[in-house]
C-alpha positions in Angstrom: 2.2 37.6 -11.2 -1.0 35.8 -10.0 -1.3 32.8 -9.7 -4.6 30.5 -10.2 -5.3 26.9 -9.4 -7.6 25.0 -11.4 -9.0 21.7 -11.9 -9.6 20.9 -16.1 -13.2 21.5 -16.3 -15.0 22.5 -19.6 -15.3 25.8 -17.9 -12.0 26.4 -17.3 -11.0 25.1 -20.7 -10.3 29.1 -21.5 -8.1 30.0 -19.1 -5.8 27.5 -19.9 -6.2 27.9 -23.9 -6.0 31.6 -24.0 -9.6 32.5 -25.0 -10.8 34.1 -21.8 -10.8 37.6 -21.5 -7.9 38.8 -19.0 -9.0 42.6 -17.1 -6.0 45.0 -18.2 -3.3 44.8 -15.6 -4.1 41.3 -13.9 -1.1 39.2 -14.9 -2.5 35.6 -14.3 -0.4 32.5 -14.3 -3.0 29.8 -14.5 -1.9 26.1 -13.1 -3.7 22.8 -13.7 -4.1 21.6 -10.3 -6.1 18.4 -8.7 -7.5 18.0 -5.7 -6.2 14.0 -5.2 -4.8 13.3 -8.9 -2.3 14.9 -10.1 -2.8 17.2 -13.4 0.1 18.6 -14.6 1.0 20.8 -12.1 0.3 18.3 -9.3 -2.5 17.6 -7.0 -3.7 17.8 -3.6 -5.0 21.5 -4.4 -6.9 22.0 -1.6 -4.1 21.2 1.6 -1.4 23.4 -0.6 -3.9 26.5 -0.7 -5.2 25.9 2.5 -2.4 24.5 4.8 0.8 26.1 2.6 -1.0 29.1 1.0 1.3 28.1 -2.2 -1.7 29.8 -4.6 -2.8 33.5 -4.9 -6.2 32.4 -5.7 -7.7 28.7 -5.9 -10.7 26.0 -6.7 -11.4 25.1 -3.0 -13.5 22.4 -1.4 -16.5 24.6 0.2 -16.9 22.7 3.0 -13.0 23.2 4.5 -13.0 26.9 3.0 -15.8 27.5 5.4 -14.1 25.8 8.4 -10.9 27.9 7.6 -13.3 30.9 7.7 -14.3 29.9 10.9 -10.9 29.6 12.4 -10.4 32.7 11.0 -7.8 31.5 8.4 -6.2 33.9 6.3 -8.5 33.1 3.1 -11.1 35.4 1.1 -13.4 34.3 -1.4 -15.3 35.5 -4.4 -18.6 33.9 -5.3 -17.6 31.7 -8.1 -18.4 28.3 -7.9 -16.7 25.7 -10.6 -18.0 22.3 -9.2 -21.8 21.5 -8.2 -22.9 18.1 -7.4 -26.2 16.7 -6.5 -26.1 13.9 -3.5 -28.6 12.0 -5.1 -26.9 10.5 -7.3 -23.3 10.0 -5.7 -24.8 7.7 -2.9 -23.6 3.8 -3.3 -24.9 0.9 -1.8 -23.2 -2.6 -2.1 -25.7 -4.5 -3.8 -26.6 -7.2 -1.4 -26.7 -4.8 1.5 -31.0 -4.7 1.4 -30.4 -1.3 1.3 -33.2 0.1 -0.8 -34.0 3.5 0.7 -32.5 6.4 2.7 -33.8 5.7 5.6 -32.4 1.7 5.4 -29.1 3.1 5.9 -29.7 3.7 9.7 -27.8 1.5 11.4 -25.2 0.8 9.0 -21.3 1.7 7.9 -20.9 4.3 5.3 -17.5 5.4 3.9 -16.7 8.8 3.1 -13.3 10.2 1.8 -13.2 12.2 4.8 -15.6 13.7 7.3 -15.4 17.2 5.6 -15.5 16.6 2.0 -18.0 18.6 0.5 -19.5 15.8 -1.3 -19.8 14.2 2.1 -21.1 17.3 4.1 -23.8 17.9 1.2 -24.9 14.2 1.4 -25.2 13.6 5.1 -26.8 17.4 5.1 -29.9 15.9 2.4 -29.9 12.5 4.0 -31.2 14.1 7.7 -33.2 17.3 6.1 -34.5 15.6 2.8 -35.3 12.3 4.0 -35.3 12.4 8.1 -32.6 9.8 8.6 -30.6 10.9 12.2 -27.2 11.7 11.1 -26.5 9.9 14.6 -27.5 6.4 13.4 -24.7 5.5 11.4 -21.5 4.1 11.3 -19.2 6.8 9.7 -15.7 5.4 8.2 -13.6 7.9 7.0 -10.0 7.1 4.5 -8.3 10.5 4.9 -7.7 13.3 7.9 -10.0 16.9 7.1 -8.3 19.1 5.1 -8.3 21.7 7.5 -7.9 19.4 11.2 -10.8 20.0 14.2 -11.5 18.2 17.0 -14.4 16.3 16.0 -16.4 16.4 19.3 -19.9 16.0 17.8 -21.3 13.2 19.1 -21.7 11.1 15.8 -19.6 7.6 15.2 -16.3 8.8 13.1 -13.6 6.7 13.2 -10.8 6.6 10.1 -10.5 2.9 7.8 -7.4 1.2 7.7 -4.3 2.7 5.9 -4.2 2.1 2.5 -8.2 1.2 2.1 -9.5 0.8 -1.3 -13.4 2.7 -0.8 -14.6 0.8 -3.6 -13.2 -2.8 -3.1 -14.7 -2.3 0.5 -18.2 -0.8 -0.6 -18.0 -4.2 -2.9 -16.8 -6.7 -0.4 -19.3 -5.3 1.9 -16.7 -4.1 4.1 -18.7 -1.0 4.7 -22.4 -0.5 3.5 -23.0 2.4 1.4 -20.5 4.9 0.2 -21.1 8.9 -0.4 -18.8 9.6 -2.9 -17.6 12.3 -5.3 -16.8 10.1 -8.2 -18.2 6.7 -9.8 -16.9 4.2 -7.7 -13.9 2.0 -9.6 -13.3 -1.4 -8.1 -11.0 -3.9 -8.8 -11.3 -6.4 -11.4 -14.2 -9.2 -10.7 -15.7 -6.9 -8.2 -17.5 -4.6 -10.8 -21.3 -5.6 -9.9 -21.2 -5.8 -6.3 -22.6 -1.8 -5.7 -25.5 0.4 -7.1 -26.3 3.7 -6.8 -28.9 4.3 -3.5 -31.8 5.8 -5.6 -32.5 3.6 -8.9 -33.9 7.0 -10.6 -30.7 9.6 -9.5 -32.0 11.6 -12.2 -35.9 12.2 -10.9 -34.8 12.3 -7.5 -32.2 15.6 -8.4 -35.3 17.1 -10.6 -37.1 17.0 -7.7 -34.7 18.6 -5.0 -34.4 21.4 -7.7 -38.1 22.3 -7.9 -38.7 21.9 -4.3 -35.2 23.9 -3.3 -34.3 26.2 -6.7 -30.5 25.1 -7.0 -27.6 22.8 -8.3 -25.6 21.9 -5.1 -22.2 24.3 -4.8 -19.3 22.0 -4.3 -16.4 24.0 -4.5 -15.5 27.8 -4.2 -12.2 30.2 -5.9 -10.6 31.1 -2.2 -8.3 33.7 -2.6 -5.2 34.4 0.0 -5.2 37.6 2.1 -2.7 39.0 1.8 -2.7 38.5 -2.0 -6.1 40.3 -1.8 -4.3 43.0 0.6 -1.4 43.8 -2.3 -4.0 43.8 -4.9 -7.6 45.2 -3.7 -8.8 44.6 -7.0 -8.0 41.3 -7.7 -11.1 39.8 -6.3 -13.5 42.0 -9.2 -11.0 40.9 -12.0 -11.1 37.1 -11.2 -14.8 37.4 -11.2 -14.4 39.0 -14.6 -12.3 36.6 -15.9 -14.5 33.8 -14.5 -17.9 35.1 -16.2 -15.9 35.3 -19.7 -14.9 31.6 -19.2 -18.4 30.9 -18.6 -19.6 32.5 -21.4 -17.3 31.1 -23.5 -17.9 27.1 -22.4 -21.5 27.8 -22.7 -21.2 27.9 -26.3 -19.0 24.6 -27.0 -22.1 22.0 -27.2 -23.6 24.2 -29.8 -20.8 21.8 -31.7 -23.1 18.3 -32.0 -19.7 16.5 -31.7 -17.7 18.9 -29.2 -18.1 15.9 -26.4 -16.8 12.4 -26.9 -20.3 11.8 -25.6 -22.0 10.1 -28.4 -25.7 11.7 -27.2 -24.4 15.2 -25.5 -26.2 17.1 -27.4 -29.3 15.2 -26.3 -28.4 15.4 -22.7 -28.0 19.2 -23.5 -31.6 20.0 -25.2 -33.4 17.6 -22.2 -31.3 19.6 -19.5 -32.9 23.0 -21.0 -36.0 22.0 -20.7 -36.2 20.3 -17.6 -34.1 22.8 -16.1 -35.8 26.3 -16.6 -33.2 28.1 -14.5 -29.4 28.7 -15.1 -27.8 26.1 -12.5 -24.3 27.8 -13.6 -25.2 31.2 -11.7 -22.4 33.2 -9.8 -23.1 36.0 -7.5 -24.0 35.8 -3.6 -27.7 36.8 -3.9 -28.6 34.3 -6.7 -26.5 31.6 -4.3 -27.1 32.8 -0.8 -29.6 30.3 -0.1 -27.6 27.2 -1.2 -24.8 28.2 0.9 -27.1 29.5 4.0 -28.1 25.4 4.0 -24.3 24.4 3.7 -23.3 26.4 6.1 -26.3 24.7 8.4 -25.2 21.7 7.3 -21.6 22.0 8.1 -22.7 23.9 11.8 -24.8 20.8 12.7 -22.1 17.8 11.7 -20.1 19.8 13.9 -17.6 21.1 11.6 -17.6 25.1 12.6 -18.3 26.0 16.2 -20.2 29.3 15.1 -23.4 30.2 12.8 -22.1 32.1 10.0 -23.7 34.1 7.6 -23.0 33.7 3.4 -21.6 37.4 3.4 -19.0 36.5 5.3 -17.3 33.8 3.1 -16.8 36.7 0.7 -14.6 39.7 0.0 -16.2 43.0 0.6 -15.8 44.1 -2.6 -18.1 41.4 -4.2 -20.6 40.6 -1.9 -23.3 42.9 -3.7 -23.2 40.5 -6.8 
């Protein structure tokens, strides 16, 4: 039995209803995992794959997957990638900061849920290379430890919030200045106005980083354990499989006008196709290599992995020539 942690994405809707196409001989136990919530079969995804190796095979933050690769963890990886998110439009301001532009956030206190998040890592990344603001010049406030712990001896201003800190209330109150977040901030009651995201056009701004740099940011990565892959040299091929039949499958919900809850989905759906002319959903290394040479940069310059690394090796030999 094989197990697989997952978060409850439209993509992985078919692994959990049945639908997806299972290779012959891979018994797959598939388990709804978050990464801070719990789903129902709990959360904090990333520290039990990573720090207990409870999974076979798992949704993993790319950002700590690399640093356990670079502490030569016992971790594989296949070159699936469930969660992209553009920085653009995850950057908050509080609203009477003055903060009107990348560059205004020199200088000032910016909350992250921790140094290593991916979210974080891609944001700070952009904020130096896509808009020349040293990394160097701001305050960094972080809420929780790394998910895999280094010695953060880079030179930039870390230093952890107060147990217990509320990232929104604070970004609100003005507590800290901007946050870089991987969800919509949700404050407390009364507090609702007091942020804004950094760029009042998110959605011309991520346009833009795709036509200059040809990709949908990778957020997260399917890790696989060792010696998992060790007992089962196959495995990593098969999950692959499997994922590309899930894929296949979700691509062909919003064909349903009323699949989402969304009222205007299937708007959003016929603008993305033609704004988009690529498939931002792509697995494979080649098609993703030059993303994740830049996150790897990224991640080398905050200071996070002591070593250049190349994209091949993130990846099981068996699946780097996708």
């Amino acid at each position: 039995m094989i197990t697989l942690a997952l978060d409850r994405y439209d993509r992985h809707f078919p692994f959990f209803d049945g639908t997806v196409d299972f290779p012959a001989g891979l018994d797959l136990r598939v388990l709804q995992v978050g990464p801070a919530s719990a789903l129902r079969d709990g959360g904090e995804r990333h520290e039990r794959m990573l720090r207990d190796g409870e999974f076979d095979a798992a949704e993993m933050s790319l950002a700590s997957y690399i640093v356990a690769k670079s502490r030569d963890l016992p971790f594989t990886a296949i070159p699936v990638f469930p969660r992209r998110l553009f920085s653009q439009g995850q950057i908050f301001v509080n609203a009477k900061s003055g903060i009107a532009s990348p560059a205004d956030l020199s200088g000032h206190t910016v909350g992250l849920q921790s140094f290593q998040t991916t979210l974080a890592v891609l944001a700070k990344g952009d904020l130096a290379s896509e808009y020349g603001v040293p990394l160097s010049t701001i305050k960094w406030r972080v809420k929780s430890a790394d998910t895999v712990e280094i010695d953060h001896s880079s030179g930039f201003d870390i230093a952890p919030l107060p147990a217990g800190a509320d990232l929104a209330e604070m970004l609100c109150t003005g507590a800290i200045d901007a946050l870089f977040y991987s969800r919509t901030p949700q404050p407390p009651a009364g507090l609702e106005g007091g942020f804004q995201r950094l760029f009042a056009d998110p959605k011309a701004e991520e346009v833009r980083f795709v036509e200059k740099n040809g990709y949908w940011p990778i957020m997260h990565v399917v890790a696989l354990k060792q010696e998992s892959v060790d007992a089962y040299p196959a495995l990593p091929a098969l999950l692959m499989h499997a994922f590309d039949d899930a894929q296949r499958i979700a691509a062909e919900y919003l064909k349903d006008p009323n699949w989402s809850r969304q009222p205007w989905a299937k708007y959003t759906a016929e603008k993305e196709r033609r704004v988009f002319s690529r498939d931002l959903w792509v697995s494979g290394l080649s098609a993703n290599r030059r993303n994740l040479d830049r996150f790897i940069g990224y991640a080398h310059d905050q200071g996070l992995i002591g070593r250049s690394m190349s994209a091949a090796e993130l990846f099981h030999p068996s699946v780097v020539d996708t």
